[in-house]
Rosetta silent file (secondary structure, phi, psi, omega in degrees, C-alpha in Angstrom):
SEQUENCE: XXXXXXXXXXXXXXXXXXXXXXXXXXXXXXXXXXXXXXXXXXXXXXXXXXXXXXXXXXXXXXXXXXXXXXXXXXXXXXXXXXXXXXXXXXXXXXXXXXXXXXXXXXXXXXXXXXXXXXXXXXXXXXXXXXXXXXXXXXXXXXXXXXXXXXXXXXXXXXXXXXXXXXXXXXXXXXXXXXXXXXXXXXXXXXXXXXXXXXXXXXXXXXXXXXXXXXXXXXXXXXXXXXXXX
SCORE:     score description
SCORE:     0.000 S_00000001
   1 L     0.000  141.228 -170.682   93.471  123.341   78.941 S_00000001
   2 E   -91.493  175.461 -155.102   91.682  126.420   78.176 S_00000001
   3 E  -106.977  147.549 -151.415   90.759  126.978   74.344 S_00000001
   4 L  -144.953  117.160  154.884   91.277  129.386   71.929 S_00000001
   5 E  -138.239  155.053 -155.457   90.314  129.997   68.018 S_00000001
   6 E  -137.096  112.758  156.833   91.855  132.794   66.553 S_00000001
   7 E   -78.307  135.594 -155.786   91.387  133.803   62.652 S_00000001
   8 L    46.130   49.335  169.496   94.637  135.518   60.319 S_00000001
   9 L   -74.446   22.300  166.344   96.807  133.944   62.492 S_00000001
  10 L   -84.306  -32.385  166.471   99.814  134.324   59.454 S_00000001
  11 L  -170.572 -165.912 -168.660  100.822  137.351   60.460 S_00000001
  12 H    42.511 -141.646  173.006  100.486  140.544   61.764 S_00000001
  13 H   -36.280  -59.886 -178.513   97.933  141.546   64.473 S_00000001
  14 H   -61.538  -43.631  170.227   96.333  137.749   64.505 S_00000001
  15 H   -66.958  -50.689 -140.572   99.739  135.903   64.728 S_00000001
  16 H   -81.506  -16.271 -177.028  100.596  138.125   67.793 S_00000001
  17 H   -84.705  -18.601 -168.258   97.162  137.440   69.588 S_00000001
  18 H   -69.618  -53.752 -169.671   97.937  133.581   68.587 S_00000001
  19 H   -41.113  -66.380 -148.387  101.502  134.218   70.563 S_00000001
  20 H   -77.380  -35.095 -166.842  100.185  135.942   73.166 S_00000001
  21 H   -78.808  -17.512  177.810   97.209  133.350   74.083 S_00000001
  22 H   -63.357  -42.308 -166.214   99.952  130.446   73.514 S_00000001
  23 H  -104.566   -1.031  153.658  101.915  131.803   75.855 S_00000001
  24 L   -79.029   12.680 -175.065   99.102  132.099   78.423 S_00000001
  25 L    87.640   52.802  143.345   98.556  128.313   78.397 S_00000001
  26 E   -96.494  129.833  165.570   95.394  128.089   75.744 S_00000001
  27 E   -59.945  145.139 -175.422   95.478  125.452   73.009 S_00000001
  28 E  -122.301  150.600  155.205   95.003  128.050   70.236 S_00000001
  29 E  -129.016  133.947 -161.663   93.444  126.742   66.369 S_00000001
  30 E  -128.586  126.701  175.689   94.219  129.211   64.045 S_00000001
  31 E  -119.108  137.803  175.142   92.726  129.930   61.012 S_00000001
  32 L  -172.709  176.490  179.071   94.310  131.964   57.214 S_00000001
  33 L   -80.852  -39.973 -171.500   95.045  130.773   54.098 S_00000001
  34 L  -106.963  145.988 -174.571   98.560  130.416   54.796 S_00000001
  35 L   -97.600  129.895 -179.899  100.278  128.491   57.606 S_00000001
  36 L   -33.709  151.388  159.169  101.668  130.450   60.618 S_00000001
  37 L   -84.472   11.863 -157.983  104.810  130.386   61.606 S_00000001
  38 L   -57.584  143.690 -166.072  104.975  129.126   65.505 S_00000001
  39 L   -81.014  166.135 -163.642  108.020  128.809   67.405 S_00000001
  40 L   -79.833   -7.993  171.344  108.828  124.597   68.466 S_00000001
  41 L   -64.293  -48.345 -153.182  108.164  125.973   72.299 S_00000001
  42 L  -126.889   16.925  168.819  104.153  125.990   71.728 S_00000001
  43 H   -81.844  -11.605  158.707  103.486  124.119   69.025 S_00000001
  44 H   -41.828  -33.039  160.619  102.119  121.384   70.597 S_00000001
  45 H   -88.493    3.599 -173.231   99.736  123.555   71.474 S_00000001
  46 E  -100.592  128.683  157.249   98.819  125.069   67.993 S_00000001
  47 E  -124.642  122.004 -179.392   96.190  123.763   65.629 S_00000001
  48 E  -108.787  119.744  164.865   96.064  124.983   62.151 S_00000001
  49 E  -117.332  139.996 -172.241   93.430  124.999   59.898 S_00000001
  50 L   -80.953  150.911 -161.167   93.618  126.544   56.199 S_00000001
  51 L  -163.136  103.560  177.247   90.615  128.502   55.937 S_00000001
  52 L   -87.663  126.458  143.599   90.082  131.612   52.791 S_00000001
  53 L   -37.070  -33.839 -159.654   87.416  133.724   55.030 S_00000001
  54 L  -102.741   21.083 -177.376   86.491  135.169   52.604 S_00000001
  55 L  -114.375   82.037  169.240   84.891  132.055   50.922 S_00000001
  56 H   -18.836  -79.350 -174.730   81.659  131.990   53.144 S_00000001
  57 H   -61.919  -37.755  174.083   79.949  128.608   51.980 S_00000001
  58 H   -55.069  -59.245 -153.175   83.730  126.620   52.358 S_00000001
  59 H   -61.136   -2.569  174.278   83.679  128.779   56.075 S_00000001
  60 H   -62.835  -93.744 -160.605   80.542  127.247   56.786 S_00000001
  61 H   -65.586  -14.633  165.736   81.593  123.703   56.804 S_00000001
  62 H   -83.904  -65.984 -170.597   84.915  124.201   58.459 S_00000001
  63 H   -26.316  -62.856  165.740   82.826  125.975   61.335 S_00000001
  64 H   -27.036  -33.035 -169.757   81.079  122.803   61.353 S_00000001
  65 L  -101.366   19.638 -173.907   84.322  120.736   62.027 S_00000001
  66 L  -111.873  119.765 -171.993   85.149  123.126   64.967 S_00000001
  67 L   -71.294  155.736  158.540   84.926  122.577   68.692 S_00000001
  68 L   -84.381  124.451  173.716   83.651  126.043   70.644 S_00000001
  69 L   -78.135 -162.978  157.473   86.082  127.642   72.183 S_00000001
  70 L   -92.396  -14.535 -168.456   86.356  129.940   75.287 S_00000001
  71 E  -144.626  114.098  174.608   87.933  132.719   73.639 S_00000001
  72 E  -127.162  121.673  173.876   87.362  133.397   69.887 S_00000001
  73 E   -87.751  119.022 -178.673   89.202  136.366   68.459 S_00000001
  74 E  -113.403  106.157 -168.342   88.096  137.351   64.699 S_00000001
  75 L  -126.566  -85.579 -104.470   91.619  139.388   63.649 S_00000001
  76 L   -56.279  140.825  178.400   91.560  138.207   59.696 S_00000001
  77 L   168.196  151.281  129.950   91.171  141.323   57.509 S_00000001
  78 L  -178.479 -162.860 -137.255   92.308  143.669   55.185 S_00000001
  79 L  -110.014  120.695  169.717   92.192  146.974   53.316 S_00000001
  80 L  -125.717  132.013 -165.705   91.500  148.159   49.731 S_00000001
  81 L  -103.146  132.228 -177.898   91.717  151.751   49.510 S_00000001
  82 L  -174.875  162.837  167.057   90.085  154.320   46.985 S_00000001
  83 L   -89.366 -179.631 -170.354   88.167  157.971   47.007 S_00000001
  84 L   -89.403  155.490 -174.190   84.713  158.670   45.869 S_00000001
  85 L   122.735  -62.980 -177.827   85.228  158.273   42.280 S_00000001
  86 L  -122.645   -1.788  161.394   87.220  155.579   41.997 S_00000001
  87 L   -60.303  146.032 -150.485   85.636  153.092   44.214 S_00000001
  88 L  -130.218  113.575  155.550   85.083  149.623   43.200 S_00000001
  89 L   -29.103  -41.040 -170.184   81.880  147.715   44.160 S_00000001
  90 L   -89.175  -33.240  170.679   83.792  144.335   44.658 S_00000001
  91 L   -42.814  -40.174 -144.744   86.528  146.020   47.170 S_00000001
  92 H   -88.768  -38.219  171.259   83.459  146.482   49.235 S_00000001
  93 H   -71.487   10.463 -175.109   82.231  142.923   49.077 S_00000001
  94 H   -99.749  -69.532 -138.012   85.695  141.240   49.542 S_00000001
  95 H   -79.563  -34.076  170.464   86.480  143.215   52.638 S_00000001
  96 H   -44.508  -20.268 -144.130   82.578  143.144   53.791 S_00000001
  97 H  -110.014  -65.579 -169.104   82.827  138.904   53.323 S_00000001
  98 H   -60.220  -84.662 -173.351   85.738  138.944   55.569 S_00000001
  99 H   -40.084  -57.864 -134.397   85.397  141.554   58.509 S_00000001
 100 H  -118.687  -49.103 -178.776   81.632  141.261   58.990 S_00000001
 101 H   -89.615  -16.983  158.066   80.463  137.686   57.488 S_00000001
 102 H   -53.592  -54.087 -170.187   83.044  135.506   58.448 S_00000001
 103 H   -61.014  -28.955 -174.052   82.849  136.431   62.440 S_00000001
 104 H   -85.428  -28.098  168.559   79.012  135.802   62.171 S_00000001
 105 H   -38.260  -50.211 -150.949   79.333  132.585   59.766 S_00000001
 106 H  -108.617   -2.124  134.207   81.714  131.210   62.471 S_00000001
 107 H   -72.527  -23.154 -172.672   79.581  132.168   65.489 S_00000001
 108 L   -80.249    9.263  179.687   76.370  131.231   64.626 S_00000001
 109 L  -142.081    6.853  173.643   77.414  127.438   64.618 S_00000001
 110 L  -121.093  -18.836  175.453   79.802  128.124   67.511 S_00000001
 111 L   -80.520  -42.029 -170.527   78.183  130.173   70.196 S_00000001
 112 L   -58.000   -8.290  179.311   75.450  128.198   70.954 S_00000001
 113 L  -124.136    9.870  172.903   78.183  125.373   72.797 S_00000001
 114 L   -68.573  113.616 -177.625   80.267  128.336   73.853 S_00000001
 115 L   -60.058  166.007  170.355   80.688  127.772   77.845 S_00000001
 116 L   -58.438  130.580 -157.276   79.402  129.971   80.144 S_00000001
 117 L    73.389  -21.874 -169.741   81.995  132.814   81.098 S_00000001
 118 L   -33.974  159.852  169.962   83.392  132.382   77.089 S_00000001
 119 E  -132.646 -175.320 -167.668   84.643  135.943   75.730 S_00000001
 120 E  -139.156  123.161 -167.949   84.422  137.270   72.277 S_00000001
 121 L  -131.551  159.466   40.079   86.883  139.800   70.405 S_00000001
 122 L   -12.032   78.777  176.924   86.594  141.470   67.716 S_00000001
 123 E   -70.856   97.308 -156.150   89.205  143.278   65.630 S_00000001
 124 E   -88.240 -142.523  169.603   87.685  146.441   64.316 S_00000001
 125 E  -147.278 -168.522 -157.323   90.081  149.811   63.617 S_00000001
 126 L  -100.304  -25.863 -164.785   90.701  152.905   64.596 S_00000001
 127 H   -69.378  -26.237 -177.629   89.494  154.145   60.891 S_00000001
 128 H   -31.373  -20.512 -167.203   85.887  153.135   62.140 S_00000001
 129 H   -84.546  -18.895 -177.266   84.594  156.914   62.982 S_00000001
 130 L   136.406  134.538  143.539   85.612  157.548   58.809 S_00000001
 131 L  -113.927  150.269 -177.905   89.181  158.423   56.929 S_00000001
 132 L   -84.425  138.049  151.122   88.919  160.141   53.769 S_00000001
 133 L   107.762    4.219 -160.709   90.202  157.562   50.730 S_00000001
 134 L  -130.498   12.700 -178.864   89.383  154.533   53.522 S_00000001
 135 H   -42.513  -68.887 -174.786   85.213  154.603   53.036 S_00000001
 136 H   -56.534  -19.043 -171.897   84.574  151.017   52.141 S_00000001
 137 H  -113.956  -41.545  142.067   87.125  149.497   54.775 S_00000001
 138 H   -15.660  -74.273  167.999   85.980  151.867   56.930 S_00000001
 139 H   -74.790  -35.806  175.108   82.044  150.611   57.045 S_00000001
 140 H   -58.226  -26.555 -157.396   83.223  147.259   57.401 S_00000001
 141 L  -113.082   15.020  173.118   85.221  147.495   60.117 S_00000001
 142 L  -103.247  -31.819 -141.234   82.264  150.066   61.967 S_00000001
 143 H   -82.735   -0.470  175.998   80.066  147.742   61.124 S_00000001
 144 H   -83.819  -28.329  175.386   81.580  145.021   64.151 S_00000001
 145 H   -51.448  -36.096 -177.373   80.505  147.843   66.620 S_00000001
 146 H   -80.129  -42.037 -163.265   76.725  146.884   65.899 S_00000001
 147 H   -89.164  -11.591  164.757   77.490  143.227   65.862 S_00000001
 148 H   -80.494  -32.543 -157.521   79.493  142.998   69.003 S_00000001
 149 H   -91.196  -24.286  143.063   77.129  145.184   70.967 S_00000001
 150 H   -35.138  -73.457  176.286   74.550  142.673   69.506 S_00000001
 151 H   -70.318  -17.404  163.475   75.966  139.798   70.495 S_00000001
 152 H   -74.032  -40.279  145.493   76.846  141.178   73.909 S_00000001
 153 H    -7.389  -88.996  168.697   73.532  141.459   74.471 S_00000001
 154 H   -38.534  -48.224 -173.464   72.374  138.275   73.164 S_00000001
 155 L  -119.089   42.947 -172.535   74.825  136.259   75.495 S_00000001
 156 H   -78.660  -52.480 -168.185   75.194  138.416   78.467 S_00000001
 157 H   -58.386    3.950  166.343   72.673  136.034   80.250 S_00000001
 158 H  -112.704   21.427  167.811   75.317  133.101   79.876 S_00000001
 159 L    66.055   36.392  173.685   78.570  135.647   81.355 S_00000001
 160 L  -103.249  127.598 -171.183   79.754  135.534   77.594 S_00000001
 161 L   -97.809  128.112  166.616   81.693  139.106   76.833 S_00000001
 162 L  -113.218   59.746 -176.919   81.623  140.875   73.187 S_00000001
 163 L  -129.430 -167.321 -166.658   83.930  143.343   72.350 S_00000001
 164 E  -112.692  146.535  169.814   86.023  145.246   69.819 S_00000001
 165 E  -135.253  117.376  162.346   89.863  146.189   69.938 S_00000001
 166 E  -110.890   88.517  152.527   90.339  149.153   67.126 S_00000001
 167 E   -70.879  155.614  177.089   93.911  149.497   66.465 S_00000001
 168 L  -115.901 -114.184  167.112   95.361  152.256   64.736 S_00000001
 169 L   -54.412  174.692  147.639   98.228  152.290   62.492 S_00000001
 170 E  -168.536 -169.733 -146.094  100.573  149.322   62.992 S_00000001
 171 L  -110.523   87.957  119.948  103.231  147.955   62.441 S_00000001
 172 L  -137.541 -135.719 -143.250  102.651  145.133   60.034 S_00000001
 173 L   -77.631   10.684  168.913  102.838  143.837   56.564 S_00000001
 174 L   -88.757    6.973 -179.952   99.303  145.641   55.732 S_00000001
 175 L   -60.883  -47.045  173.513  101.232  148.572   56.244 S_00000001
 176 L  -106.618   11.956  177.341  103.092  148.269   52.927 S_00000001
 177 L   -56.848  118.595 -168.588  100.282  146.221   51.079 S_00000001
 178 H   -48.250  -52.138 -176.290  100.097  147.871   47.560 S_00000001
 179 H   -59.625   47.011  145.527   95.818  148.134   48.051 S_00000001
 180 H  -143.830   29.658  169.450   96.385  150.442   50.160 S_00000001
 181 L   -37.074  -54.801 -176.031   98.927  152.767   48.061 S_00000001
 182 L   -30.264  -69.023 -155.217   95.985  155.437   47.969 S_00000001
 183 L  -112.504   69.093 -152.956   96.539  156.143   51.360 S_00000001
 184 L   -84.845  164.537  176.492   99.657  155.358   53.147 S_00000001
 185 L   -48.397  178.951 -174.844   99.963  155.599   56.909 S_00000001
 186 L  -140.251  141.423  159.051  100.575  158.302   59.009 S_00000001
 187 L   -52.866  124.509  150.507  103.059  158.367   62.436 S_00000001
 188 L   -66.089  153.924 -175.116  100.694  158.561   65.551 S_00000001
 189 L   -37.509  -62.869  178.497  101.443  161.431   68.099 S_00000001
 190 L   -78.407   39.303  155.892  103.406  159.301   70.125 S_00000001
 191 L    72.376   38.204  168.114  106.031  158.771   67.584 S_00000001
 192 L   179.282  138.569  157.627  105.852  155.053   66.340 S_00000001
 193 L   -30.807  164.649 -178.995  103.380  152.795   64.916 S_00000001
 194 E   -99.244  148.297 -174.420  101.415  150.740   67.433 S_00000001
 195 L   -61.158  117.940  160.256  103.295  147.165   68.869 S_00000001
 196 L   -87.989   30.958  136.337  100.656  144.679   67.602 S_00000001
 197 L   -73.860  -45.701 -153.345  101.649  142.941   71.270 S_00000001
 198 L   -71.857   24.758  170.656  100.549  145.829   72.704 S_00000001
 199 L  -138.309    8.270  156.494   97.131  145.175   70.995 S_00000001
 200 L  -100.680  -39.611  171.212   97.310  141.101   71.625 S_00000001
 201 H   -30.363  -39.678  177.024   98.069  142.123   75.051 S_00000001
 202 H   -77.914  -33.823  170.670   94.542  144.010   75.398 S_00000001
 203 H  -104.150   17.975  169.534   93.042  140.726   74.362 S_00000001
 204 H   -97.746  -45.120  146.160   94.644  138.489   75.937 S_00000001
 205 H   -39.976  -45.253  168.988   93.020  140.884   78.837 S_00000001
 206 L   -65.382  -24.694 -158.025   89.649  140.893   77.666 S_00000001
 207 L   -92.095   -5.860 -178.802   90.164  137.108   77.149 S_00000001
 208 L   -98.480 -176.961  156.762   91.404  136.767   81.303 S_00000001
 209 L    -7.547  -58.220 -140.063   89.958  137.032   84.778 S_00000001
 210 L  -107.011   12.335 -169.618   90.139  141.051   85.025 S_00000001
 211 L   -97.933  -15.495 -168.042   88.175  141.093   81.450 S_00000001
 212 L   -41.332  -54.021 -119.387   84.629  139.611   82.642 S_00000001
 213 L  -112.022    2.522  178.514   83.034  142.696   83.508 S_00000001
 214 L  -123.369  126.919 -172.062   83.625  144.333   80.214 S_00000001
 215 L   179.320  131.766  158.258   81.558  143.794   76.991 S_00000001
 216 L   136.215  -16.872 -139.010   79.265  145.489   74.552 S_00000001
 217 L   -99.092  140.999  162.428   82.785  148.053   74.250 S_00000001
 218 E   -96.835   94.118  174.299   85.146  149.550   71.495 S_00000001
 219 E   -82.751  120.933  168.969   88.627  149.729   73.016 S_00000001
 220 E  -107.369  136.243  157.391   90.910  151.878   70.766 S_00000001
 221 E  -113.591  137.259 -162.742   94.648  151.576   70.501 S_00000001
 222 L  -154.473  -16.107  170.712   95.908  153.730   68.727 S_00000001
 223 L    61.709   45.082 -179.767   98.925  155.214   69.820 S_00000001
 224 L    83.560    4.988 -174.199   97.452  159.046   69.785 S_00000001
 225 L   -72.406  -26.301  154.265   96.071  158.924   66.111 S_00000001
 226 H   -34.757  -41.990  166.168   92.352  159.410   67.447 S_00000001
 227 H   -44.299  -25.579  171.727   93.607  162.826   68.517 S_00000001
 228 H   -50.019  -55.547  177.059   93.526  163.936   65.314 S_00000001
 229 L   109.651    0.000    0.000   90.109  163.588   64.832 S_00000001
């Protein structure tokens, strides 16, 4: 069976990528702090391990206790919001721990036994080129462009794929998370939040057949909010 490991698989964007690779036939292990909800159809195929990302030195040794998968998805994340002014040093190193040092913590002991063909995801955002009141969540979540186009690099010669999916709003619960009061969402052009299927859907592409040939890449979904500028 092929393999899976998928991080902030509790909800939002990360459960729906668990869902989606569950229901292509991958054993999935899913790592948050909290345990997932999975319907009694796939759990046999679900492995959960509690995991805070954002505790580095614990994320160490469960990376140690981890088989490599074929497909590893890094979707755990979220957003503290503030203007110049009112920014807070520690916002930047919470969300900085998670988006950017977790995915490398839990490659750097996992890639090297990563098969040949393996892919790699990365859930950046849409906010990466800069939103005003979003700086600090913002460089974190640019800063997976340089480390995927790194690491595509770095494993091209074993037909291992690196890339980014930037969604833009969508529709879950970080939507109404009070740190991000500063700034609440905005409707994209095409009148609704984005589906986060329709953004486990793109990686459950990158993660198939028709995805080999793509890597080092930022795919945005965004559901027309890039238009904006």
């Amino acid at each position: 069976m092929k393999s899976a490991l998928v991080t902030g698989v509790s909800s939002g964007i990360g459960a729906a990528i668990a869902l989606e690779l569950l229901g292509a036939g991958y054993h999935v292990t899913g790592l948050s702090r909290r345990q997932p909800e999975i319907p009694e159809a796939h759990s046999a195929s679900f492995q959960w391990v509690q995991s805070d990302l954002g505790d580095l030195e614990t994320l160490e040794e469960v990376a140690l206790g981890l088989e490599a998968p074929q497909v590893f998805v890094h979707a755990a994340g979220f957003m503290q919001t503030g203007a110049l002014g009112e920014l807070e040093a520690g916002n930047l190193a919470g969300m900085f721990a998670v988006h950017v040092q977790a995915p490398a913590v839990l490659l750097n002991a996992l890639a090297p036994s990563m098969e040949p063909g393996s892919r790699v995801v990365l859930i950046g955002s849409r906010t990466m080129t800069g939103v005003a009141g979003k700086s600090q969540y913002s460089a974190t979540k640019s800063a997976l462009s340089g480390l995927s186009r790194s690491w595509a690099i770095e494993l091209a010669e074993r037909s291992i794929t690196c890339n980014v999916v930037a969604p833009g709003p969508t529709d879950t619960p970080m939507m109404i998370d009070p740190r991000r009061a500063g700034v609440p969402p905005q409707v994209p052009p095409l009148g609704a939040l984005v589906d986060p299927k329709d953004v486990a859907a793109l990686v459950g592409f990158l993660a198939g057949e028709n995805g080999k040939s793509i890597t080092g890449q930022v795919l945005t979904v965004c559901g027309g909010a890039s238009l904006r500028g």
